[in-house]
C-alpha positions as CSV (number, residue, x, y, z in Angstrom):
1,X,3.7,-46.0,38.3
2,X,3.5,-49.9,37.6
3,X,0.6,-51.6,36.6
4,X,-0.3,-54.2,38.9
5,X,1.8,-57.3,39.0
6,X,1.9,-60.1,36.1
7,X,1.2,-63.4,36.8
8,X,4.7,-65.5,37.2
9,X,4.0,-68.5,35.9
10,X,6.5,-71.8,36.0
11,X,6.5,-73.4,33.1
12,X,7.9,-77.3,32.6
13,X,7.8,-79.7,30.1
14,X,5.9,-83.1,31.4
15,X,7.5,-86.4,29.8
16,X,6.4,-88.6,32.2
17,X,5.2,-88.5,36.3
18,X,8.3,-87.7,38.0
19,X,7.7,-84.1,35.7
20,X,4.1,-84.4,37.0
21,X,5.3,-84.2,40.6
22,X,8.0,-81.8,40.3
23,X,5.3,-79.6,38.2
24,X,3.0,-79.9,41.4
25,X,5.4,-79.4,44.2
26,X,6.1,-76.2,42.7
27,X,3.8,-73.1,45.3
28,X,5.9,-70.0,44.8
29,X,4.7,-69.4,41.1
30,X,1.3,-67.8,40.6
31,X,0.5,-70.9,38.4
32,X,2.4,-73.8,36.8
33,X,2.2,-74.5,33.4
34,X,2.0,-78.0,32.4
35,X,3.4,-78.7,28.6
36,X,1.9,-82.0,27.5
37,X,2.8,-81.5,24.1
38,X,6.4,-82.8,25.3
39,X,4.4,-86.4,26.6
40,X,3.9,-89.4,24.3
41,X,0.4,-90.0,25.6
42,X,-1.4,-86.9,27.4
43,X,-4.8,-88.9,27.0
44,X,-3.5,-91.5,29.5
45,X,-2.4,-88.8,32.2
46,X,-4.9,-88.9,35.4
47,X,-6.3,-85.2,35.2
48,X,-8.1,-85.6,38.3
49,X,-5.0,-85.0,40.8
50,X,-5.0,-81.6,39.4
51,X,-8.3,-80.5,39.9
52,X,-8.1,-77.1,42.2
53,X,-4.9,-76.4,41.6
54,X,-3.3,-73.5,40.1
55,X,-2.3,-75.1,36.7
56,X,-1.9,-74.7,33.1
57,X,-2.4,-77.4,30.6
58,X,-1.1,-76.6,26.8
59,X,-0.9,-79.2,24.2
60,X,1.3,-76.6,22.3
61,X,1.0,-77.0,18.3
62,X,3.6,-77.6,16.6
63,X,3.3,-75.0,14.0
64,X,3.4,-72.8,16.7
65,X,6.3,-73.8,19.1
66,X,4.9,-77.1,20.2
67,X,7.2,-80.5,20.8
68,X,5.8,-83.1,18.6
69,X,2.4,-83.0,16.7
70,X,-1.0,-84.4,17.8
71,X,-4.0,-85.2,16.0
72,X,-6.9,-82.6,16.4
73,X,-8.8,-85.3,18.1
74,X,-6.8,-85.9,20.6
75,X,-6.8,-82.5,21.2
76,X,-10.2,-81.5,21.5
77,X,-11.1,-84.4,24.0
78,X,-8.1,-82.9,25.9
79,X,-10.0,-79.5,26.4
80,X,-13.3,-80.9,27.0
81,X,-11.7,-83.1,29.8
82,X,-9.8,-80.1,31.4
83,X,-13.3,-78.0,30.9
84,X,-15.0,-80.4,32.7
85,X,-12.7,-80.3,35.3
86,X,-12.3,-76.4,35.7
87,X,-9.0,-76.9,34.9
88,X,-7.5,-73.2,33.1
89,X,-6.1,-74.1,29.3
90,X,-3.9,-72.6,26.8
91,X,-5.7,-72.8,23.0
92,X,-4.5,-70.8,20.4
93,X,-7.0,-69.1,18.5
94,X,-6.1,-70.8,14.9
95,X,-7.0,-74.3,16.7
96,X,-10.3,-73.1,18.8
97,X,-11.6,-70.8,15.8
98,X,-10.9,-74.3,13.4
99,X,-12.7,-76.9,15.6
100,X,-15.1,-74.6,17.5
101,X,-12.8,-74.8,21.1
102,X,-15.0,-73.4,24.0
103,X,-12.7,-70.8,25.1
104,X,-14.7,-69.2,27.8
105,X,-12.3,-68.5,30.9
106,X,-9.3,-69.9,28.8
107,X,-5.9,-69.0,27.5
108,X,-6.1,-68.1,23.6
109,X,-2.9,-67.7,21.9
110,X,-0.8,-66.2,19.1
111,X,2.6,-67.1,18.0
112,X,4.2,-65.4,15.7
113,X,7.3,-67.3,15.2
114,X,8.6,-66.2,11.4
115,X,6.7,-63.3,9.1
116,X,5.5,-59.9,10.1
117,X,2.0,-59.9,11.2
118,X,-0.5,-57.4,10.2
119,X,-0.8,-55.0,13.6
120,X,-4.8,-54.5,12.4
121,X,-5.5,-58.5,11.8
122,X,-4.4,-59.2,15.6
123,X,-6.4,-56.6,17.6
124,X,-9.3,-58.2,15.6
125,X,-8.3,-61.3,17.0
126,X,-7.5,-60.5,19.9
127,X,-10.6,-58.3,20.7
128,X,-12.9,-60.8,19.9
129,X,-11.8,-62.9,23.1
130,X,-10.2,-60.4,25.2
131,X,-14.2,-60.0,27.3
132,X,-14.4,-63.9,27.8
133,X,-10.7,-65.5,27.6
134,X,-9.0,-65.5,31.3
135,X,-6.0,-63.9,28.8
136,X,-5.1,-63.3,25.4
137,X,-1.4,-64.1,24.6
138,X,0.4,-63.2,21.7
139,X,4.2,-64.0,21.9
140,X,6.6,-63.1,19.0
141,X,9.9,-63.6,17.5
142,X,11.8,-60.2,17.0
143,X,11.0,-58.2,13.7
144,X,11.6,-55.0,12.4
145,X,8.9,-53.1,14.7
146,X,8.0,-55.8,17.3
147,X,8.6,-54.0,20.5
148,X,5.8,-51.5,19.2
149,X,3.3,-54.0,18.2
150,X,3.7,-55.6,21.5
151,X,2.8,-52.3,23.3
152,X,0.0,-51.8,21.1
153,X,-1.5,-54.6,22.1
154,X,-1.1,-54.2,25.4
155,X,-2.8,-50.8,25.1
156,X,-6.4,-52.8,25.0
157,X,-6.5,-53.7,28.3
158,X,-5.7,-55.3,31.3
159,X,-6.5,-59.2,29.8
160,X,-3.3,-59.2,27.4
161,X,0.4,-61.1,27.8
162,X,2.3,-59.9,25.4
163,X,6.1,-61.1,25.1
164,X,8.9,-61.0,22.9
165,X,10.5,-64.9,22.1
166,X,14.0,-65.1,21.4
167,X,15.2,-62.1,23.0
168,X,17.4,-61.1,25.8
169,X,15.1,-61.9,29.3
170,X,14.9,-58.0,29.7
171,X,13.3,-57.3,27.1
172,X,10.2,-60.1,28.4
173,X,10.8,-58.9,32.1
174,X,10.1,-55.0,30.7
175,X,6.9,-56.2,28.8
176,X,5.4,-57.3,32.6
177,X,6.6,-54.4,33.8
178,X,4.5,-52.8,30.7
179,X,0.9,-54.2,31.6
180,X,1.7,-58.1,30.4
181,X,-1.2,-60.4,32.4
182,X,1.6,-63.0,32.4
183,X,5.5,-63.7,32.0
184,X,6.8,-67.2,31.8
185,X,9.9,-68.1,33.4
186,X,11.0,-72.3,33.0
187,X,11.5,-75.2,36.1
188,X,13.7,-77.7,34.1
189,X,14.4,-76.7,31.0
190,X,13.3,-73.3,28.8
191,X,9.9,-74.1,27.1
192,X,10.2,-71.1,24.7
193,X,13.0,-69.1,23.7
194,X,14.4,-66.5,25.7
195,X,12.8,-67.5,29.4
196,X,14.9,-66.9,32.6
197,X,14.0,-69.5,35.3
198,X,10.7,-68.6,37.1
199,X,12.8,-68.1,40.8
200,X,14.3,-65.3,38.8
201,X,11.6,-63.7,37.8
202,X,10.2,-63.8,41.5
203,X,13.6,-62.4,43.0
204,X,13.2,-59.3,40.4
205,X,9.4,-59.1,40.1
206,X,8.3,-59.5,43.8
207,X,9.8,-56.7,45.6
208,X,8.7,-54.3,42.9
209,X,5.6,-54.8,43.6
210,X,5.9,-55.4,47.5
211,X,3.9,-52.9,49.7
């Protein structure tokens, strides 16, 4: 029997306004994610337009996938701006844990991108949000064991995305199918490795799930 369905969410990096309005045309995904990581200026970007509607905002670090690095500041008057605003944020849990992020109702995130983690060092961190964060995602490039550290983790609840980077789009479509809160699929151009575009992932997830 399958859980109940993930989140689609489109994900696209913004450069520059015409991204902006492509990124909020978009109302067959469950929620857009807007990469501002990819923008020169994300400070200068008018925040209130998006107010109320179904959006994502990630200032991805670099260490950890991002596009191009930010100072911390910059950062953390991003979140306060997009908290103020009710506006749902990625953080991943080494930034938010460093510079006290509020991470109530958020996104917190892992990537694992090149050495084996410990299994017992990420359920710590990822229990510790899993009550309060909206979801806990931990993505992952392929290593010897991966696919059964992903279901591990997704044996703690309801709250988790896991997903495989770098992998045939199978393998992240079988991880919704496996309990995954979220699966991102691109709108322009793949934001992490291995994403299928989001359409595809609502021509293959929606009538599964159909009543």
């Amino acid at each position: 029997m399958l859980k109940r369905r993930p989140y689609i969410v489109a994900s696209i990096p913004i450069r520059n306004d015409d991204d902006i309005r492509i990124a909020l045309s978009i109302t067959d995904a469950d929620y857009v994610e807007l990469r501002l990581d990819y923008h020169e200026n994300p400070l200068r970007l008018d925040y209130e337009n998006m107010k109320g509607k179904r959006v994502i905002m990630t200032l991805r670090e670099l260490d950890e996938g991002g596009y191009r690095r930010f100072d911390p500041t910059v950062k953390k008057k991003l979140i306060k701006l997009w908290k103020d605003l009710n506006l749902l944020y990625d953080v991943e849990i080494k930034f938010a844990e460093k510079y006290g992020v509020e991470c109530d109702g958020a996104i917190v995130s892992i990537h694992i991108l090149s050495e084996k983690p410990s299994l017992d060092e990420v359920i710590a961190a990822v229990t510790k949000y899993i009550d309060k964060a909206f979801a806990v995602k931990v993505a992952v490039r392929p290593f010897k064991g991966y696919k059964t550290f992903l279901t591990s983790l997704l044996e703690l609840g309801e709250n988790i995305a896991a997903m495989p980077m770098d992998v045939d789009e199978v393998e992240r479509i079988a991880f919704a199918l496996l309990g995954s809160k979220l699966i991102y699929g691109y709108v322009t151009q793949p934001t992490a490795l291995g994403q299928p575009h989001y359409k595809r992932l609502l021509k293959i997830l929606e009538p599964l799930y159909s009543s």
